[in-house]
N, C-alpha and C positions, 0 to 999 in steps of 0.2 A: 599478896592478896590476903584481903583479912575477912572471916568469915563476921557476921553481927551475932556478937555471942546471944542477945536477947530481943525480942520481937519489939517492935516499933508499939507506941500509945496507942497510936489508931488504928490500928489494926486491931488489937485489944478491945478497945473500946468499940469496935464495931461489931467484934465476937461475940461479947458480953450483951450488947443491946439486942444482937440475933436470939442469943439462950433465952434472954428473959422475953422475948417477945413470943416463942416456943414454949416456953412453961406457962405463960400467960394463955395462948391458945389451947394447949392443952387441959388447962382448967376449965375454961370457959365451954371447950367442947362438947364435952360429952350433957351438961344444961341444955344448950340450943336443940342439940337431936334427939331429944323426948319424941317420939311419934304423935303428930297430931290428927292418929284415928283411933278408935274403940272399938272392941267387936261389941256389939248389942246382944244383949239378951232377949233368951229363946224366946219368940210368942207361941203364948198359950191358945189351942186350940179354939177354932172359934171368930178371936178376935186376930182383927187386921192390924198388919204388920205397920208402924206410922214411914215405912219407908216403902212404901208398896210404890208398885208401878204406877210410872205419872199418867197413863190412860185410863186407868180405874179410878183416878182419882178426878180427871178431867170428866169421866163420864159424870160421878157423883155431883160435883159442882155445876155442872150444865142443868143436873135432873132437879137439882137443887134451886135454880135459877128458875127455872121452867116452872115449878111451882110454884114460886113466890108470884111469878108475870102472871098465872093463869087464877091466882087467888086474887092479885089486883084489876085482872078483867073481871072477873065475880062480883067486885066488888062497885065498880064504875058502871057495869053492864049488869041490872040485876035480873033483864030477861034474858030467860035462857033461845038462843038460836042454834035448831038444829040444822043439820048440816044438809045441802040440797043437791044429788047427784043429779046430772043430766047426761043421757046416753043418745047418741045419734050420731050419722052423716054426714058430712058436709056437704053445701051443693054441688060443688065441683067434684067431689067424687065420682060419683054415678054417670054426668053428663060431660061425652066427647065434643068437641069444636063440629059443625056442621061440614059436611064436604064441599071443598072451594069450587066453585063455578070455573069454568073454560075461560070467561073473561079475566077471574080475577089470577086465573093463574098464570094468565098473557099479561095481565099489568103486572104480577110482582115478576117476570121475566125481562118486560122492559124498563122496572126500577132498579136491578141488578145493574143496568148499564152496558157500556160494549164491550164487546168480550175483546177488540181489535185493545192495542197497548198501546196509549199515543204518547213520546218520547217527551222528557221534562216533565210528568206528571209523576204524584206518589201512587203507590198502591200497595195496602195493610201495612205501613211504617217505611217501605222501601223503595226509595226514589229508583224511575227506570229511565236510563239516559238512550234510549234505543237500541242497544243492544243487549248490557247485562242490569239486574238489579245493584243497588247500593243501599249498606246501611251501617249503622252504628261498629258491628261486631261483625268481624271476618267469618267467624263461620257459620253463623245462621245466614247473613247473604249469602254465601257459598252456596248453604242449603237449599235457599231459594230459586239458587238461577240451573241448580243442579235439575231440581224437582220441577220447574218449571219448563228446562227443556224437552224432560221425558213427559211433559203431557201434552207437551206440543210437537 
C-alpha cells in the first residue's frame, strides 16, 4: 500500500477558489454593514421634533385642512348663516297607546289562532308531526318539545 505523497489538483484548486472567495467576502464585509440609521440631533427647545408622533401631526393636517375647506365656504358663501338650535319633545314621547277595548282584546286572542296543535302543520320554524317537534338542529328542537311539555 502506497500512501499519495501529495494532494490531488482538484482538490487544490478547490481550496484555493474557497480562500479566495473568503478573502473576497471578507473585504467586501465590513462596506455592506455601515449602519443605515443616525441618531438625530438634539431639538431645541420650543421647536417640534420633524420626527414627532404621527397623531400630532395628523391632528395638524386635519386642522390644516379644515381651514382651507372653511375659507373656500367663505369664499362661495359670502353670507354668513348662523347656526339654529331647536330644543323640544317628540310626540311620541309624552303620549301612551290608548287602553285596548274588551272587543279588541277578544279579536287579538282569536288572531292568535288555536291554542289545540294540529299534526303536519309548522309552528315558529318547527314542524309538529303529532307527537314531538322537528327542526333543523337537535338541540333547540330538543328544547322545544322539552319546554313544551312542561307547559302543558
Amino acid at each position: 500500500m502506497q500512501a499519495p505523497a501529495r494532494p490531488c489538483r482538484r482538490i487544490r484548486a478547490r481550496v484555493a477558489r474557497t480562500l479566495g472567495a473568503m478573502l473576497i467576502c471578507a473585504a467586501v464585509a465590513p462596506a455592506i454593514a455601515q449602519p443605515k440609521w443616525s441618531i438625530a440631533r438634539p431639538v431645541t427647545d420650543g421647536k417640534q421634533s420633524p420626527l414627532a408622533a404621527t397623531p400630532l401631526q395628523k391632528r395638524a393636517a386635519y386642522d390644516k385642512e379644515m381651514a382651507a375647506f372653511d375659507k373656500l365656504l367663505a369664499e362661495r358663501n359670502p353670507v354668513q348663516l348662523e347656526k339654529i338650535e331647536v330644543e323640544g319633545i317628540s310626540e311620541s314621547e309624552g303620549r301612551r297607546e290608548p287602553p285596548r277595548t274588551a272587543e279588541q282584546r277578544f279579536a287579538d286572542v282569536l288572531n292568535e289562532g288555536s291554542p289545540e296543535l294540529i299534526a303536519g302543520r309548522t309552528y315558529k320554524g318547527y314542524y309538529y308531526d303529532g307527537t314531538l317537534f322537528w327542526g333543523s338542529d337537535p338541540l333547540s328542537f330538543a328544547w322545544k318539545n322539552v319546554s313544551h311539555w312542561l307547559s302543558h
